[in-house]
C-alpha positions as CSV (number, residue, x, y, z in Angstrom):
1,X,1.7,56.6,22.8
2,X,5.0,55.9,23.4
3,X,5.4,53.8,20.1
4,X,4.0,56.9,18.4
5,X,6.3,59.4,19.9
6,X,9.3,56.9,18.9
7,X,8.3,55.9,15.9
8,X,9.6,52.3,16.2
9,X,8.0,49.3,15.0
10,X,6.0,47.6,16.8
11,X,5.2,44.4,17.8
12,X,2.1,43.4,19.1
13,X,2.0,40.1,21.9
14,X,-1.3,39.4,22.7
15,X,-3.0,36.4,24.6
16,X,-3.7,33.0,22.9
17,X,-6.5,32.4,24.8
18,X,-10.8,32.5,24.2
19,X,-11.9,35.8,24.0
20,X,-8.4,37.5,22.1
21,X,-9.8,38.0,18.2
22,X,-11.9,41.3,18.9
23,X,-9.1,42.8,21.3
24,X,-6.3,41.6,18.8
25,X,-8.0,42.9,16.1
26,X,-8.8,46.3,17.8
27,X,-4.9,47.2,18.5
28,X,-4.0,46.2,15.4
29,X,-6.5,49.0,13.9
30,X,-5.5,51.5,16.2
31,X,-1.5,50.4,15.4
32,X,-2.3,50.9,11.9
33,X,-4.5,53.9,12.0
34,X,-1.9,56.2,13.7
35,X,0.5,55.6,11.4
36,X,2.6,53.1,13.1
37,X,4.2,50.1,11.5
38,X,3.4,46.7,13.2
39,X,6.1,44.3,12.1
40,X,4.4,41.1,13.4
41,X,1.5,40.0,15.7
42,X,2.6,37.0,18.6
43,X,0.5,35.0,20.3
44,X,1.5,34.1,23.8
45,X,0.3,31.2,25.7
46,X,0.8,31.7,29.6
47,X,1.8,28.6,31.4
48,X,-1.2,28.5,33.5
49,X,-3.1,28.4,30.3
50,X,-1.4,24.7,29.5
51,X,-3.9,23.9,32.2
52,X,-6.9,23.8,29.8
53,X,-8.2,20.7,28.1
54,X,-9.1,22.7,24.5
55,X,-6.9,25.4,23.1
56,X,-9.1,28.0,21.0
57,X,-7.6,27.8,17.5
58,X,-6.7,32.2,17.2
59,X,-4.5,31.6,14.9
60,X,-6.9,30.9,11.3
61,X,-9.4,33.3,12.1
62,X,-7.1,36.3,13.3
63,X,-4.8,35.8,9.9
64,X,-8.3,35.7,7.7
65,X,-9.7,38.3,9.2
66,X,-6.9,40.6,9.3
67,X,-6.0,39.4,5.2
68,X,-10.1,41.3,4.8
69,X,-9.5,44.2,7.2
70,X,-6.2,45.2,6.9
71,X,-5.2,44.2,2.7
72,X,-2.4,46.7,3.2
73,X,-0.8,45.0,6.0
74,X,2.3,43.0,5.1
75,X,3.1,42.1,8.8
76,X,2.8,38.1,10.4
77,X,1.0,36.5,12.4
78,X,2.7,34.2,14.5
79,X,2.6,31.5,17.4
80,X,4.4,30.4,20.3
81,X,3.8,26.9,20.9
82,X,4.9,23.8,23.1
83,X,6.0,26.2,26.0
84,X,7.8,28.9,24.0
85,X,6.1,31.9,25.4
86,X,7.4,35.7,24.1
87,X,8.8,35.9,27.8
88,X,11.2,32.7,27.1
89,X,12.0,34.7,23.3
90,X,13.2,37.6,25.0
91,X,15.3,36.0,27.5
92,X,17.4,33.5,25.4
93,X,20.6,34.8,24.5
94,X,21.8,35.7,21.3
95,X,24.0,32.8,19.7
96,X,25.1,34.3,16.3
């Protein structure tokens, strides 16, 4: 709602984790269905989720399925990886 009354881009960060596609794919439809413009899709790996032996692979599937559901979506899908979380993003300082 609030992204709506704005009318900023948005951003989605959602969790890389088992169990994320459907959810994922569900905001995205309701980002995209009220008009908004999502600029990119993140995946976040918590630090407790290091803790796990297997990884679920989000990634592949979310990009294919989002290339068939959403053909007019130019956005990315992206990843952070090796303990680069969206919180750690957000918090390092600009150096340009």
């Amino acid at each position: 709602d609030i992204a709506e009354y704005c009318q900023l881009p948005v951003i989605l960060v959602t969790p890389d984790r088992l169990g994320t596609i459907s959810a994922t794919l569900s905001a995205i439809e309701i980002i995209l269905n009220r008009g908004l413009r999502l600029d990119a899709v993140f995946l976040n790996t918590r630090p407790e989720d290091h803790t796990t032996a297997h990884q679920p692979d989000n990634i592949t599937p979310l990009r294919y399925w989002c290339d068939r559901l959403f053909p007019e979506w130019s956005g990315q899908i992206l990843r952070f990886t090796d303990g680069h979380t969206a919180l750690c993003a957000l918090n390092k300082p600009n150096k340009g």
